[in-house]
C-alpha positions, -999 to +999 in steps of 0.1 A: -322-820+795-282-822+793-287-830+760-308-798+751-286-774+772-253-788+752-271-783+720-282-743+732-246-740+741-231-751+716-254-726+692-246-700+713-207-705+709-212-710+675-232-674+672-206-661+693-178-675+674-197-658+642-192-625+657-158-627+667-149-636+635-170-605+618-149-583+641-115-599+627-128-592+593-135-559+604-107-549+620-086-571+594-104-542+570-097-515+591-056-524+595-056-529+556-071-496+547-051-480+573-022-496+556-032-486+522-036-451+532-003-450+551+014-463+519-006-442+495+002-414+520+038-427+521+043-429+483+023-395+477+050-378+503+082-395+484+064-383+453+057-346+460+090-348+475+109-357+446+086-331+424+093-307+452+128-320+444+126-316+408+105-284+410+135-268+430+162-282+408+143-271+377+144-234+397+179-241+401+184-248+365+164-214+357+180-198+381+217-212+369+204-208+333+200-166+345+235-166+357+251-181+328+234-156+304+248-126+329+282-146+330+280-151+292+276-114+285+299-103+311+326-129+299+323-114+260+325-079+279+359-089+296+373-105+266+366-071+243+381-048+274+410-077+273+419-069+240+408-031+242+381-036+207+356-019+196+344-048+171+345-085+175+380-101+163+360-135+160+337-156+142+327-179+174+340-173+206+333-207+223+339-210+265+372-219+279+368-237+310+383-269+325+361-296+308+349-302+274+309-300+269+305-319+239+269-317+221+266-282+228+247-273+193+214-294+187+194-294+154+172-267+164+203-247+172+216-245+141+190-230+123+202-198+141+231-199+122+238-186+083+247-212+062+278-205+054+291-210+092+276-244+099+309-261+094+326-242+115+297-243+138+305-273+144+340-276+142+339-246+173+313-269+192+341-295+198+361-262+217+331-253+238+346-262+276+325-258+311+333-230+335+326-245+369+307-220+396+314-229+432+304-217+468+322-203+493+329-234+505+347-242+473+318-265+466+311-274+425+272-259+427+270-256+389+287-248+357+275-231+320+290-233+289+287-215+256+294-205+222+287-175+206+288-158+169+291-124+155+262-109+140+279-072+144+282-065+106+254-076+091+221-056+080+194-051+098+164-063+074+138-052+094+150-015+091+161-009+054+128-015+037+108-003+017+134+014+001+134+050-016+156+063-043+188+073-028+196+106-019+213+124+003+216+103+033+189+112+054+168+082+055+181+045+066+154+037+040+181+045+010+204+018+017+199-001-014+203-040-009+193-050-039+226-062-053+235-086-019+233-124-033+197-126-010+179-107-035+196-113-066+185-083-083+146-088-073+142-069-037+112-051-047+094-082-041+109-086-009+096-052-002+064-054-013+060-083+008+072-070+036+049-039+034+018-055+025+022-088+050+056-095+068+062-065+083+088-076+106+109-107+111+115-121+149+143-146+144+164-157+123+150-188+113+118-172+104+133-146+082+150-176+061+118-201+064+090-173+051+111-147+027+130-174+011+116-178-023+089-144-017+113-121-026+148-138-013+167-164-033+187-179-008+193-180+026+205-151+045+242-148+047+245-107+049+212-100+070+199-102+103+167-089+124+182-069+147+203-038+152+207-009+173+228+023+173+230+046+198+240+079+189+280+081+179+302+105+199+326+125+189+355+099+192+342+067+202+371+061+217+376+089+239+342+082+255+306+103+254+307+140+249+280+149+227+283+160+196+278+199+185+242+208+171+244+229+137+209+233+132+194+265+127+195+305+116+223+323+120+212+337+148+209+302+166+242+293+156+256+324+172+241+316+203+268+283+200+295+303+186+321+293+213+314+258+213+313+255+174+348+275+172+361+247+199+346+221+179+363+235+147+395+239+167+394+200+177+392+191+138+422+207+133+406+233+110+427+265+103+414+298+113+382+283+130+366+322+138+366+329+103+355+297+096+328+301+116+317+334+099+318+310+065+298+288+080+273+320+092+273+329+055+262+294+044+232+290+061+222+325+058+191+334+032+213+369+018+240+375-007+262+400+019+293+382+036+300+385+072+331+401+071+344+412+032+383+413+044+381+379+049+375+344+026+341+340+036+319+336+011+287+344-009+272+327-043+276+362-062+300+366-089+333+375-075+367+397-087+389+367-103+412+385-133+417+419-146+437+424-174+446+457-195+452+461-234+464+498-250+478+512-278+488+549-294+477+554-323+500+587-340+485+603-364+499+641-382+485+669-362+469+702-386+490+724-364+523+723-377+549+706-364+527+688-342+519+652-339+482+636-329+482+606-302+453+589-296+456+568-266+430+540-261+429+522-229+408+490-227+403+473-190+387+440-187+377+427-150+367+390-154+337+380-125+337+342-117+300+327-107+311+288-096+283+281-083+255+254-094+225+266-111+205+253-077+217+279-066+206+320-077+225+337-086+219+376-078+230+398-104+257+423-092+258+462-099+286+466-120+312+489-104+335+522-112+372+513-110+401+537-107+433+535-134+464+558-122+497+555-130+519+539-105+554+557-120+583+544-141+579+567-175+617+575-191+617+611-181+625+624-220+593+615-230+570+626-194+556+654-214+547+635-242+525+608-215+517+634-190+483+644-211+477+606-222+480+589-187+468+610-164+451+591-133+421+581-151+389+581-124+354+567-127+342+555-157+314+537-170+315+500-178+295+483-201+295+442-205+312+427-233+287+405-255+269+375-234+276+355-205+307+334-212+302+298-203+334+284-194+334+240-181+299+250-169+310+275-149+299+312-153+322+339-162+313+373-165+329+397-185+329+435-178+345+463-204+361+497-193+377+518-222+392+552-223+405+573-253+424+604-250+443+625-275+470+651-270+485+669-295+525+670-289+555+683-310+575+650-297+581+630-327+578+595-311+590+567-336+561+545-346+579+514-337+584+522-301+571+501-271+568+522-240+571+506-208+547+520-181+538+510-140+498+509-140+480+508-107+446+491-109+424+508-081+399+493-061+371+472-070+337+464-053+306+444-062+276+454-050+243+435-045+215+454-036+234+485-030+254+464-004+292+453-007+289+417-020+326+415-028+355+441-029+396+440-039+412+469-020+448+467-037+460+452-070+496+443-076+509+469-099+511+460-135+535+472-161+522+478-192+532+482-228+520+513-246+527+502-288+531+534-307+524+515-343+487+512-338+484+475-326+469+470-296+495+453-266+495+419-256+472+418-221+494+424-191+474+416-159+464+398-127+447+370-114+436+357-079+448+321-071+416+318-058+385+342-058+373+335-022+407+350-012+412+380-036+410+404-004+441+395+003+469+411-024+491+383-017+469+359-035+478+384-065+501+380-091+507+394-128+496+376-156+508+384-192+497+372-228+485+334-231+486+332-194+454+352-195+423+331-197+395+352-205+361+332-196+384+305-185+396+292-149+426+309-139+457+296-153+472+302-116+439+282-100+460+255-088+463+240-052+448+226-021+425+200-030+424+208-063+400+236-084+362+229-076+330+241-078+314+259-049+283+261-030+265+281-008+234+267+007+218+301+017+191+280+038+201+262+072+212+230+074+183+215+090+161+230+064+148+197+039+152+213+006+174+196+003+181+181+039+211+196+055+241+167+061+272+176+084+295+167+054+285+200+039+311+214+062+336+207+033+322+233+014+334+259+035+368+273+030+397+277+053+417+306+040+444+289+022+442+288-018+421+260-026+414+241+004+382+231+021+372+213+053+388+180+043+362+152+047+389+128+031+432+132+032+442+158+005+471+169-007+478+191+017+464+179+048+446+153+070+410+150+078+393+172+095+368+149+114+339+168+113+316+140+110+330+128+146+324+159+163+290+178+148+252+167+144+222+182+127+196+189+154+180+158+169+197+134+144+216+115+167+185+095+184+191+055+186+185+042+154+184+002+138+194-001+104+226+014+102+260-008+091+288-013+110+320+001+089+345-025+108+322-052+091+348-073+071+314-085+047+321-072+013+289-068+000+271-054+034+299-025+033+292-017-003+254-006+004+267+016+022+281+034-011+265+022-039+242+045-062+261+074-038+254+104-060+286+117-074+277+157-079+295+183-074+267+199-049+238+190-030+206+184-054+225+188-080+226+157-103+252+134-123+262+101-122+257+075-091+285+049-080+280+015-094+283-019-076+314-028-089+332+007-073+312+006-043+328-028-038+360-008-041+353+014-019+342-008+008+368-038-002+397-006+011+382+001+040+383-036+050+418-041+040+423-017+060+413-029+092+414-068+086+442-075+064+470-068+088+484-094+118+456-084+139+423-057+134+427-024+131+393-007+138+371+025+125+370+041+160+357+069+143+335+078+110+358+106+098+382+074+093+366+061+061+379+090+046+417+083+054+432+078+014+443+099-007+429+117-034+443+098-061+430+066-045+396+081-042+401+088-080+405+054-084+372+047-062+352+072-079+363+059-113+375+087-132+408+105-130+395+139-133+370+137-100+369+170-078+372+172-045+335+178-042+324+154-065+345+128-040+333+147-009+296+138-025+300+099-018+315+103+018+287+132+025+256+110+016+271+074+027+288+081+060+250+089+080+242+049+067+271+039+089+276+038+128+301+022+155+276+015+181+267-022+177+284-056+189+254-079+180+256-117+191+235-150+191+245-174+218+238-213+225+242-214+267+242-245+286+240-241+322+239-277+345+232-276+384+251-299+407+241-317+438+259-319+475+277-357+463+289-336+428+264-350+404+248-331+378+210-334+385+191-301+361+208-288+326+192-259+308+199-250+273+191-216+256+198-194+226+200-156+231+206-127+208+226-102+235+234-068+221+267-047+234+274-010+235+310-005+223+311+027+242+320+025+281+294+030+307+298+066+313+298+060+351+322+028+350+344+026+319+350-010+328+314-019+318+298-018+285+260-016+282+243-047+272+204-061+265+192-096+258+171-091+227+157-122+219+156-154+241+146-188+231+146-224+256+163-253+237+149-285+238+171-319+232 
C-alpha cells in the first residue's frame, strides 16, 4: 500500500510540477511581451520625438528660411537708401556678416545665372559671410546668408513679343529685339513660337533650356522673364505726385487749365498761359487760333514776307509843256504753309491790304508825287502763277498792282531815283470768313521810285518767324537778294533752328495717329524759333515735359519696358533703333539704324557709368540732356531739325521707365540649437522685385514683392 500511495504521489507532484512550470512559461511570455511592447513603446516615443524634433526644426528652418528672405530684401533696401540710388551700383551684392559661408552656390544654382556672370558667380560666392540672428538673451538662434545679382536692366521677354512694326511708341510690342546677339537676326522665329506654343517663360532656366535653338541662338545674356513698372512720377526723385492728364477736347483740357499752366510753369516753359492757348489750338478740329495777338498757332498759310517793286515810267504829255508819269506799283505778300501734307491745309480768302505813304518826299517835287502816291486803299489781288514749292514746304504767292498816271509840267530827269517812306497797312487771312491770321503794323519801308522805266530793286519785310508776325518787333526790312521769294526767310534763323510745323487738329488721345506727350515740342513759346525743348538747344535747357504729363490712363503698371540706367549696350539700343526720324507724326522718312541706336544709347551710359561712381536717369526728360550738335551726330546727319531729332526721343522715351530694381537671390538660412550647434539649413532662390520710389507713407521703405521662389536641394 506504501508503495502505491508513493507512486500516486509522486504522479501528482509531477502533474503539479507540470503546471507550475506552464505558468512560468506563461508568465515568462507575459513579462517578454510586456517588455517588447515597453521597448517598442520606448523606441516609438524616442522616434516620434526626434521626428517631432526634426518636424519643429524643419519649421524652424522654414520659418528662418521666411526671415532671411524679409532680411534679404530689407538688407538690399538699406544698402540702396545707404547710398541714396535709384539703380543697383552692383553686379552681386553678396552678405557681409561675421563668418564666411562657403558653398553658397550649388549646380542647380547656377543655372539662374547668364553665362556671362558664372565666373564671377563664383568668384563673389567666396565673399558671401553669415549674419548671425540672436534672442534677447543674446543667444545665436540662427543666421542666413546670401548673394544676390542684378537683373534691373535687362528685357523682359515675356512682354515684347510678338512684335509690330514700330511706330510711334504706343505699344511695348514695338521694341524690336531682333538685333540683341540672342536672336541673331532670326526673332521672328522666336515669336512665332512663342505665339503659337510658349507663350510665357517662368524661370530663367526654362527660357534658356526650351527657346535655345527655336528661335534663340544662344543663351540669354540681355533678357529676363520678369519686369514691372509702375507708373513714373513726375520726378522720381521728389516722390509721387501724379502726373497731369492731356487727354481730351478742348473743352476737357480747359477744365484742367490751372493745373496744366502749373505743370508748364514747373518745366520751366516761357509764357505758360499762352502756351496753354497753343496747346488748345493743337488739339482743336478748326483752323481759327485762340487768341490772333499772340504766337499761337493754326496749320493755315500765314503772313511771312511782303516786299514792294515800282517804277515811273515818263513819257511826253499831248498837252504842251506837260510831261506823262505812269506810276506802277507792284506788292507781293509771301504766305508760308510749313506744315506736312498729313495735315489740310484750308485754303485762305485772300485779303485787301492798305499802301499809304508814310512821309519823307523832298518838298520840290510834292506836287509832282502828290497825284502818283496818294494813300492807295483796297485793291484786288490776284495770285501769281502756281503754288511755289520751296524744300518741301509751301509758299504762296499773292500779287497786288497799281498804275496811276498824272500829267505834270515838272520835268523830272529820267535818271533820277526818288526816295520815298511806304507804310504797308494791315493784313488778315481769313478762313471761313473768320480771322485765321492777321499783321496789324508793318515796319515802314523806304522805297525807291526809278524814273528811267526799270522797275526798283524789292525793298521789304520779313518776320523772323511767322508764328510771331503779330508782334512788329519780329519785323525788319529786307532789300534786294535778301528777299527770298518762295524761299525760307533769309532772317529765319534762331532758337532751335528753322523747322517744320505741325498742328494735330485732333486730341492727343485720339489714335490716328496715337497722341504721345512729346508732341508738346511742337508747340511754340513765343520766342523766334523755339519750341518746348524735349532735348538741350541752343538756347535753353529741357523742358521736362515727359516727367510731368500723361495721356489719359497711360500710366497703368506695365512689364516690358527698359530701364534707361541699364549700363547693357545692346538692351538700351532697342529702345531707339528703327525710331522713325520724321519731321511730324505719321509722316514718314528714314528710321535709325543699329549702329546709331548704339550711339545713342552707348551716351546715355557714359553718362551715368563712366564716372568714379553712377550717376543715374532720375528722370526720363534726362535722356534728352546733349546738345544739338551731338544729337546731329546721333541722328547721323548734320542737317537734322529739331523735330526730326525730337521724333526719336518722342517715340522711344514711352519704351523706357525708372520703376524697376529686379534681383535673383541664392539665401541660406541655418537654425541653431540651445548648446550653439547648427541642427536645420534651408537654401532658396528668389526673384524679389523693388520699387525705386519711396513708400508714400514712409520714405524709408521701398515697396517690394517676391516674384518667383524656388527650394534648393544639395
Amino acid at each position: 500500500m506504501r508503495v502505491l500511495q508513493s507512486t500516486a504521489a509522486t504522479a501528482y507532484a509531477a502533474r503539479k510540477t507540470g503546471r507550475e512550470g506552464i505558468a512560468l512559461v506563461i508568465v515568462l511570455g507575459m513579462l517578454s511581451l510586456l517588455v517588447i511592447i515597453g521597448v517598442g513603446f520606448a523606441i516609438s516615443s524616442r522616434t516620434e520625438r526626434l521626428a517631432a524634433k526634426s518636424y519643429a526644426d524643419s519649421v524652424r528652418g522654414k520659418q528662418m528660411l521666411q526671415a532671411a528672405i524679409a532680411r534679404t530684401l530689407s538688407d538690399v533696401d538699406a544698402y540702396m537708401n545707404t547710398f541714396n540710388l535709384i539703380y543697383p551700383d552692383f553686379e552681386f551684392l553678396p552678405s557681409t556678416g561675421v563668418t564666411n559661408a562657403y558653398g553658397m552656390i550649388s549646380d542647380e544654382a547656377t543655372n539662374y545665372f547668364p553665362d556671362s556672370a558664372q565666373v564671377s558667380l563664383q568668384s563673389e560666392n567666396q565673399k558671401v559671410e553669415w549674419i548671425e540672428l540672436q534672442n534677447n538673451d543674446n543667444d545665436l538662434v540662427g543666421r542666413y546668408a546670401y548673394l544676390i545679382y542684378n537683373h534691373s536692366g535687362m528685357i523682359d521677354v515675356n512682354a515684347v513679343f510678338p512684335h509690330v512694326d514700330r511706330d510711334q511708341g504706343e505699344s511695348l510690342f514695338e521694341l524690336d529685339v531682333n538685333q540683341l546677339p540672342e536672336f541673331g537676326g532670326n526673332a521672328s522665329q522666336f515669336s512665332d513660337n512663342m505665339s503659337a506654343s510658349w507663350t510665357r517663360f517662368e524661370s530663367f532656366p526654362e527660357l534658356n533650356v526650351i527657346a535655345i535653338n527655336s528661335g534663340m541662338v544662344q543663351k540669354a545674356e540681355n533678357l529676363f522673364i520678369y519686369s514691372r513698372f509702375p507708373p513714373d512720377r513726375n520726378a522720381i526723385d521728389g516722390g509721387y505726385a501724379d502726373k497731369i492728364d492731356l487727354a481730351g477736347d478742348t473743352t476737357t483740357l480747359e477744365g484742367r487749365q490751372t493745373e496744366i499752366v502749373q505743370g508748364f510753369t514747373d518745366c520751366n516753359i516761357p509764357n505758360p498761359d499762352i502756351v496753354f492757348l497753343n496747346l488748345l489750338d493743337y488739339v482743336d478740329d478748326d483752323f481759327i487760333p485762340q487768341d490772333l495777338n499772340t504766337f499761337c498757332t493754326e496749320p493755315v498759310p500765314m503772313i511771312n514776307e511782303m516786299w514792294v517793286t515800282s517804277r515811273i515810267v515818263k513819257a511826253n504829255s499831248t498837252t504842251p509843256g506837260f510831261y506823262t508819269y505812269t506810276h506802277t506799283i507792284s506788292l507781293n505778300v509771301e504766305l508760308w504753309h510749313p506744315f506736312p501734307s498729313t495735315v489740310d491745309a484750308e485754303a485762305p480768302d485772300l485779303p485787301d491790304v492798305e499802301f499809304a505813304i508814310a512821309g519823307g518826299t523832298p518838298l520840290p517835287i510834292a506836287n509832282f508825287l502828290t497825284p502818283l502816291l496818294p494813300p492807295l486803299g483796297a485793291s484786288p489781288g490776284t495770285v501769281a502763277g502756281n503754288t511755289i514749292n520751296a524744300d518741301g514746304d509751301n509758299f504762296y504767292i499773292v500779287t497786288y498792282t497799281w498804275e496811276l498816271s498824272n500829267d505834270s509840267t515838272i520835268n523830272v530827269p529820267p535818271t533820277a531815283i526818288i526816295t520815298y517812306n511806304v507804310q504797308l497797312g494791315p493784313y488778315e487771312i481769313t478762313v471761313d470768313g473768320q480771322p485765321a491770321d492777321r499783321v496789324e503794323t508793318f515796319p515802314v519801308v523806304q522805297l525807291q521810285f526809278p524814273i528811267n522805266g526799270q522797275y526798283s530793286d524789292p525793298r521789304g519785310v520779313a518776320c523772323v518767324d511767322p508764328r510771331l508776325n503779330y508782334d512788329p518787333l519780329q519785323w525788319s526790312m529786307l532789300a534786294g537778294s535778301s528777299i527770298t521769294p518762295g524761299a525760307i526767310n533769309s532772317l529765319s534763323t534762331g532758337g532751335e533752328g528753322v523747322s517744320s510745323m505741325y498742328v494735330r487738329n485732333q486730341p492727343l488721345d485720339n489714335n490716328n495717329p496715337p497722341g504721345q506727350v512729346g508732341e508738346l515740342g511742337f508747340l511754340s513759346v513765343g520766342e523766334p524759333w523755339r519750341t518746348i525743348a524735349l532735348y538741350e538747344t541752343p538756347v535753353s535747357g529741357v523742358n521736362p515735359v515727359i516727367d510731368y504729363f500723361r495721356i489719359g490712363n497711360a500710366g497703368g503698371t506695365v512689364r516690358g519696358k527698359i530701364n534707361p540706367n541699364t549700363p547693357l549696350e545692346d538692351v538700351l539700343s532697342c529702345a531707339f533703333f528703327a525710331a522713325p526720324i520724321e519731321t511730324s507724326p505719321g509722316a514718314g522718312g528714314p528710321t535709325l539704324i543699329w549702329d546709331k541706336a548704339n550711339d545713342w544709347a552707348s551716351a546715355i551710359i557714359d553718362k551715368v557709368w563712366s564716372g568714379a561712381s553712377v550717376i543715374p536717369v532720375t528722370n526720363l526728360s534726362e535722356i534728352g540732356r546733349f546738345d544739338q550738335n551731338t544729337f546731329k551726330g546721333l541722328v547721323g546727319d548734320p542737317n537734322a531739325t529739331d523735330a526730326e531729332i525730337e521724333s526719336i526721343i518722342r517715340t522711344s522715351y514711352p519704351f523706357l521707365g525708372l520703376r524697376q530694381n529686379l534681383f535673383t537671390a541664392v539665401i541660406a538660412a541655418q537654425v541653431f540649437s540651445e548648446s550653439g550647434e547648427p541642427i536645420s539649413e534651408n537654401k532658396a532662390l528668389v526673384v524679389f522685385w523693388r520699387d525705386p520710389v519711396a513708400d508714400p507713407n514712409d520714405p524709408n521703405h521701398h515697396p517690394a514683392l517676391v516674384r518667383f521662389f524656388k527650394g534648393l536641394v544639395e
